[in-house]
N, C-alpha and C positions, 0 to 999 in steps of 0.2 A: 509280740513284736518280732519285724523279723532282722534279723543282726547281720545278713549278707544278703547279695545281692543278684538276680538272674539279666544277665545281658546277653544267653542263649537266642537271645529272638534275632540279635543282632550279627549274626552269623556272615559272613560273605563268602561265595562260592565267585570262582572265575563268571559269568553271567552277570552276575549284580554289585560286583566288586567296584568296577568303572562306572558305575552310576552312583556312588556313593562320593567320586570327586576328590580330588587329595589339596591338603591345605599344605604351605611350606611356612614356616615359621623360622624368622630369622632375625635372631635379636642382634641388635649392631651399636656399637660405641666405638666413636670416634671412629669411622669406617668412610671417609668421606673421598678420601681418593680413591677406593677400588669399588665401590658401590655399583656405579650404571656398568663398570662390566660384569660384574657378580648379576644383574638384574638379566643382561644381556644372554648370557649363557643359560640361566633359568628359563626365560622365555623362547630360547630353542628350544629346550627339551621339552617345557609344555607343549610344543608345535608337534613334538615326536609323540612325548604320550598320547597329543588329542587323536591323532594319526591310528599309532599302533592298538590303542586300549579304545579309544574315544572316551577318556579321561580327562574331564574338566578339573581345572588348577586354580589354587587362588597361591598369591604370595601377601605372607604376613611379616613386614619388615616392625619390629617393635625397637624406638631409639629410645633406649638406658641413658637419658639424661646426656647426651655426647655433648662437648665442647666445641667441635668445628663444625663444617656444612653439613653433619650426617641430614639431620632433617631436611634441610632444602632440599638437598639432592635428591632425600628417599619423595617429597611432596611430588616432582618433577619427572618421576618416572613410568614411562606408561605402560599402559596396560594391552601390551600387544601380546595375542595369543595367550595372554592369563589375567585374572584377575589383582587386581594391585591394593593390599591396605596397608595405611600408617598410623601406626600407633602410638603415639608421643609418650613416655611416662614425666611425672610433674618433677624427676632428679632421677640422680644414679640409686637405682633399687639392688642392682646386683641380677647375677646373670639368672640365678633360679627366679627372682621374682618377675622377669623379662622371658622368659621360658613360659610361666603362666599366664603369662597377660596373653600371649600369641596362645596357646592356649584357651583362654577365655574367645578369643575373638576369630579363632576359627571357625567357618561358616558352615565348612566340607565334613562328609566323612571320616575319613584317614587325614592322619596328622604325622607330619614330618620334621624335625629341628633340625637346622644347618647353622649352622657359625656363618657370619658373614665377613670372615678375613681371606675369605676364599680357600683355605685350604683344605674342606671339605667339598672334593666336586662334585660338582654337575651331574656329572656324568654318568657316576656313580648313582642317581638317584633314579634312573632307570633299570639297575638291575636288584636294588628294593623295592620297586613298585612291583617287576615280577613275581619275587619270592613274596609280595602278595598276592597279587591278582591268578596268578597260576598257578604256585602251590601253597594258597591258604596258610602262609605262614599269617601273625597277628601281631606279631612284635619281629622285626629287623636288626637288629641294632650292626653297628661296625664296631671295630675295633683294630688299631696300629697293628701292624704285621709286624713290625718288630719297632726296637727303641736300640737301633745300632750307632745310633746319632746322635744322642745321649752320652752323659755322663754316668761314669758306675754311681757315682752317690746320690742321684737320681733315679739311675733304673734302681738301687736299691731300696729308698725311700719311696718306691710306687709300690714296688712288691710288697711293701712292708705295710702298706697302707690298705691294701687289697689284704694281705692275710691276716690285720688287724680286723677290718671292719667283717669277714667273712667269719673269723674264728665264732665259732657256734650257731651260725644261724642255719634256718630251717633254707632259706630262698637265698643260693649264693649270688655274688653280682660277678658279673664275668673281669677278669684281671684283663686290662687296656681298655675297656670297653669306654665310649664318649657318649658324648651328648646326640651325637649325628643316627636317627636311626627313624625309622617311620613305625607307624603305629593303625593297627587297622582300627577299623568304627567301634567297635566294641571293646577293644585294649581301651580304645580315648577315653569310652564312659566311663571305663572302670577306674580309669587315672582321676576319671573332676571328681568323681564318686570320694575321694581321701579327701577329708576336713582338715588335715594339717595344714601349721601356716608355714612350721621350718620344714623345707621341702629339698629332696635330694634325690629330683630324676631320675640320676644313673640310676638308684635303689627303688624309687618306687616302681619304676618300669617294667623290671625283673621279678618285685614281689608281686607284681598284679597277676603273676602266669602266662598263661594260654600258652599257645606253640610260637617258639622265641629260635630264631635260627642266627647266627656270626656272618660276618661278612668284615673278609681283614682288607685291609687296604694303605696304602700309604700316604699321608699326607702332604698336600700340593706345599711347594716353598710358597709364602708369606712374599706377594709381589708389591705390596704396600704399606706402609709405617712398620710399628712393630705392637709386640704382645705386650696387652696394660696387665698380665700375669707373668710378678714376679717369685720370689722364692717366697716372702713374705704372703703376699698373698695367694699363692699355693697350698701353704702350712694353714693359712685361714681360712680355706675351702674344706681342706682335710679334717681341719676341724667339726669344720659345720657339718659336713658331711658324714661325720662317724657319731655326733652328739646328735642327729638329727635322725639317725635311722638305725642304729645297732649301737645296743647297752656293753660291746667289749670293752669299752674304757673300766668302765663300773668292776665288769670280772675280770679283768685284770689287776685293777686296786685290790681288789679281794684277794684275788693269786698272790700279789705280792705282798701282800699284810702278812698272809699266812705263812708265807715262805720265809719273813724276815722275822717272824712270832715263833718257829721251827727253829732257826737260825742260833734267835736268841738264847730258846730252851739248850738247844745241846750246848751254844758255849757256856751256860751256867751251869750244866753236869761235866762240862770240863773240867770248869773253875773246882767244883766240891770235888772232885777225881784226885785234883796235885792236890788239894787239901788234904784230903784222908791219905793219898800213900807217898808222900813226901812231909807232909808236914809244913810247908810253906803257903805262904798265903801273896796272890797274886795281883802285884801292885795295880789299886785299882784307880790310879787319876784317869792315865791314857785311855782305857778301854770306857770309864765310864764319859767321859766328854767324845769319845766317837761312836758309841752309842747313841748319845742322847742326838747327837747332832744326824747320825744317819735316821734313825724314826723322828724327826721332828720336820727332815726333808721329806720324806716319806710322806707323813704326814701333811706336807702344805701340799703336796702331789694331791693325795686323795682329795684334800678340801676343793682344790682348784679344779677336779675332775666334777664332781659333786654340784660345784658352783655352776659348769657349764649347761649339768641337765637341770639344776633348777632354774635358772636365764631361760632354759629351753620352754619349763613350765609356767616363767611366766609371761613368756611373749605368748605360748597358745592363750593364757587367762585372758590377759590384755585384750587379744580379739582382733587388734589392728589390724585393718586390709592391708595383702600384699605389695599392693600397689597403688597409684592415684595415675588416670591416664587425664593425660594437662591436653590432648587433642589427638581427632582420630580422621581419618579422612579416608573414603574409598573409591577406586577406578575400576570399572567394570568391559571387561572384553564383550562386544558384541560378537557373538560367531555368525550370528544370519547372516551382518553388515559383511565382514569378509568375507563368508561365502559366497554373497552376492557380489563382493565386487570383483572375487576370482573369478566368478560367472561372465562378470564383464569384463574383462582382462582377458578371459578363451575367446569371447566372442568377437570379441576387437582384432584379435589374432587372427580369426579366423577368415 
């Protein structure tokens, strides 16, 4: 039986890179006022890739159960110079499970995920396609050139979050890196290739290998509604995210059992210490009700860490599909038809 897997065959060089086609994947909630221009700016740059690569595009808008017009809007938008799909999911699945759906449903090659609150541009997803198609990079990823913008108890709680879920692993995940980052033909198989159900992008990304290159950038202001990620559900990402892909919670509990099991030994060779060369015996109410009560916190710590990886165990049991897609609809760019009718458009001119 074989326990890994060859996607060597799957190689791309500059030559055969743009015939592979890049899919854009763009999951959206609640995104109904900035949408057709998000679609607007995409469908330039398809015009540029077709141009400069002759790089065929699809755009994959997947709607996370939204509450206003997302879906009309996304139904109603065309497919000029790219290919247009909509993917309905049956409720809010959450952004990882709307990540794989577009995933599932990319049609192309190379795979790309963009946020669709706009402030991952555009623009930028031209000088990713290079650092594939020209220098063989396989994985792109970006990441914030800085977080000056930010609060300290913020930057601090990211760093903390990054040096928590890194501590011991073999495949670190880059500190800021996002969800915004493209993926070539052979990273993608390797990504459907993971049977997990709790899934954490940033981290599978990074663990799959290949040649992975940064690209920092600064994120566009948010020119519509606002962010449905609050501190709350930040802490609940962080969660997910650290129970879902590295066991430091787990050595960590273990660190601190043993530290506070050290702890206790030498204060009870203290206690025997003024026993033997004083002769006094050291009143034990206080110490022993702040004991009991520091290891019994301690305690519901680990139980509640413990709890989260077995949850973990048995939603994989479970088997539940990530998702249920409630309707899917595609638009398709003719290139002939335009070409022909630029044909007709010169000749008219002329």
């Amino acid at each position: 039986m074989t326990l890994g897997s060859d996607v060597s065959g799957m190689t791309t060089t500059a030559g055969t890179a743009a015939a592979k086609g890049l899919s854009i994947v763009v999951p959206v909630y609640n995104e109904a006022a900035g949408l057709a221009a998000l679609h607007q700016r995409i469908c330039d740059l398809a015009k540029t890739l077709r141009e400069r690569y002759r790089l065929a595009c699809e755009v994959v808008y997947v709607d996370d159960g939204s509450k206003d017009a997302t879906l009309a809007i996304a139904r109603a938008l065309p497919a000029d110079a790219i290919d247009v799909q909509v993917v309905s999911l049956s409720r809010n699945f959450g952004k990882e499970a709307a990540l794989m759906a577009g995933l599932d449903h990319a049609r192309l090659g190379a795979v790309m995920f963009m946020d669709g609150d706009g402030q991952h541009p555009p623009a930028l997803i031209e000088q990713l396609v290079r650092h594939w198609i020209d220098d063989g990079y396989d994985v792109v990823y970006t990441a914030k050139a800085h977080r000056d913008n930010e609060t300290f108890l913020r930057r601090v709680a990211v760093h903390g979050f990054y040096a928590l879920i890194n501590w011991g692993a073999r495949q670190k995940i880059p500190e800021d890196a996002g969800d915004f980052r493209l993926l070539s033909p052979r990273a993608v198989t390797a990504l459907r290739q993971l049977p997990e159900r709790n899934r954490f992008f940033k981290g599978l990304a990074s663990w799959i290998g290949f040649r992975q290159i940064r690209v920092d950038y600064e994120p566009s202001a948010r020119a519509h509604g606002v962010t449905t990620f609050n501190a709350a559900s930040l802490l609940g990402l962080s969660i997910e995210g650290l129970t879902s892909f590295s066991v430091a919670p787990l050595r960590f509990a273990s660190l601190l059992g043993v530290i506070l099991a050290g702890g206790a030994f030498l204060f009870g060779l203290s206690i025997l210490w003024e026993v033997f060369t004083t002769g006094k015996q050291v009143p034990g109410y206080p110490s022993l009700v702040i004991g009991l009560m520091t290891i019994g916190g301690v305690q519901l710590i680990m139980i509640g860490i413990v709890g989260e990886y077995i949850g973990k165990i048995l939603s994989e049991l479970k088997a539940r599909p990530i998702y249920f897609v409630a309707e899917h609809s595609e638009k398709h760019f003719e290139a002939a038809q335009d070409a022909s009718s630029d044909a007709a458009k010169r000749t008219a001119a002329e």
